[in-house]
C-alpha positions in Angstrom: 84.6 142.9 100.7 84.6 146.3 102.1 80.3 146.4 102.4 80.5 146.9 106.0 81.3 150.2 107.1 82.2 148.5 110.5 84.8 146.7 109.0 86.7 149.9 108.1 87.0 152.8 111.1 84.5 155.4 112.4 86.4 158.7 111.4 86.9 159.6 114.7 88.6 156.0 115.7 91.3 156.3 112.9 94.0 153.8 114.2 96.7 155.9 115.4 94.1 158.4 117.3 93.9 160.5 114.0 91.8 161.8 111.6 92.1 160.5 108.2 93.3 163.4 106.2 93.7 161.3 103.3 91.5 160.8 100.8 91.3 157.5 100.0 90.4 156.3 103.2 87.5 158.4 103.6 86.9 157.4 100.1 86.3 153.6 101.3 84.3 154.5 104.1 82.0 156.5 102.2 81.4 153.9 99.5 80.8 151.1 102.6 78.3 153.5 103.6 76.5 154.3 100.4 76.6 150.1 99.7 75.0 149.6 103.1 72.2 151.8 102.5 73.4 154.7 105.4 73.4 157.7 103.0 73.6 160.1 105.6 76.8 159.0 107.0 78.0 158.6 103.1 77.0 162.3 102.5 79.1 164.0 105.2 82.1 161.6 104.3 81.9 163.0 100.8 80.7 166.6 101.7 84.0 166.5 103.9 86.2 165.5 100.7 84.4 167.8 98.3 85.1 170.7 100.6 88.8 170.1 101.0 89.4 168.8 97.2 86.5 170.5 94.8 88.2 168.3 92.5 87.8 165.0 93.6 86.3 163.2 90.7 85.1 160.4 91.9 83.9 161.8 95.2 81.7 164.6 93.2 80.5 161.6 91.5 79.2 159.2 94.9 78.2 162.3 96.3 75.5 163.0 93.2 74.7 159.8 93.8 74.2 159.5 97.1 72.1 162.7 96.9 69.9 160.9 94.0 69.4 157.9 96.5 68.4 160.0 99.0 65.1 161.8 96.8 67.2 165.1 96.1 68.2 165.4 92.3 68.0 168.8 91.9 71.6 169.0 94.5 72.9 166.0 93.2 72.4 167.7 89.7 75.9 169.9 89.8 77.8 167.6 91.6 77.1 164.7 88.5 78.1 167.8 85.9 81.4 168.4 87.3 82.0 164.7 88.2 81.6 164.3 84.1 83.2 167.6 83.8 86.4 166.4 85.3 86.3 162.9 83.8 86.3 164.5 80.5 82.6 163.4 79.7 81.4 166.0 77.3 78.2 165.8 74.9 79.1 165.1 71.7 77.5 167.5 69.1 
């Protein structure tokens, strides 16, 4: 349903002339990028989250991700601890 980023909004044509401040809508848009394959537009959605709520779970976790997809593990390595981190997703001993 929501797999094309052009069914959604470009961030800069938010209806109502503003920029999403929300989460969740940047949320979407991110994840119609990342499922269409366009992994730098998904990136600086979720850079954009991560910097105005380091504790976004879910967004730590796309952005890892998205990072992984895009041949760069060693970044995405800290943003998949703290996504776990936050979701409660300790080793078990």
């Amino acid at each position: 349903m929501f797999n094309n980023p052009h069914l959604l909004y470009s961030p800069k044509e938010v209806p109502g002339g503003h920029h999403p401040e929300q989460t969740a809508p940047r949320l979407l848009l991110a994840r119609a990028y990342y499922r269409s394959a366009q992994l730098h537009r998904a990136e600086a959605e979720l850079r954009i989250i991560v910097d105005r709520d380091p504790v976004e779970h879910y967004a730590r976790l796309m952005l890892g991700r998205t990072l992984e997809r895009r041949s760069r593990p060693e970044e995405a390595a800290p943003h998949l601890r703290i996504a776990a981190a936050l979701a409660g997703d300790f080793p078990r001993e």
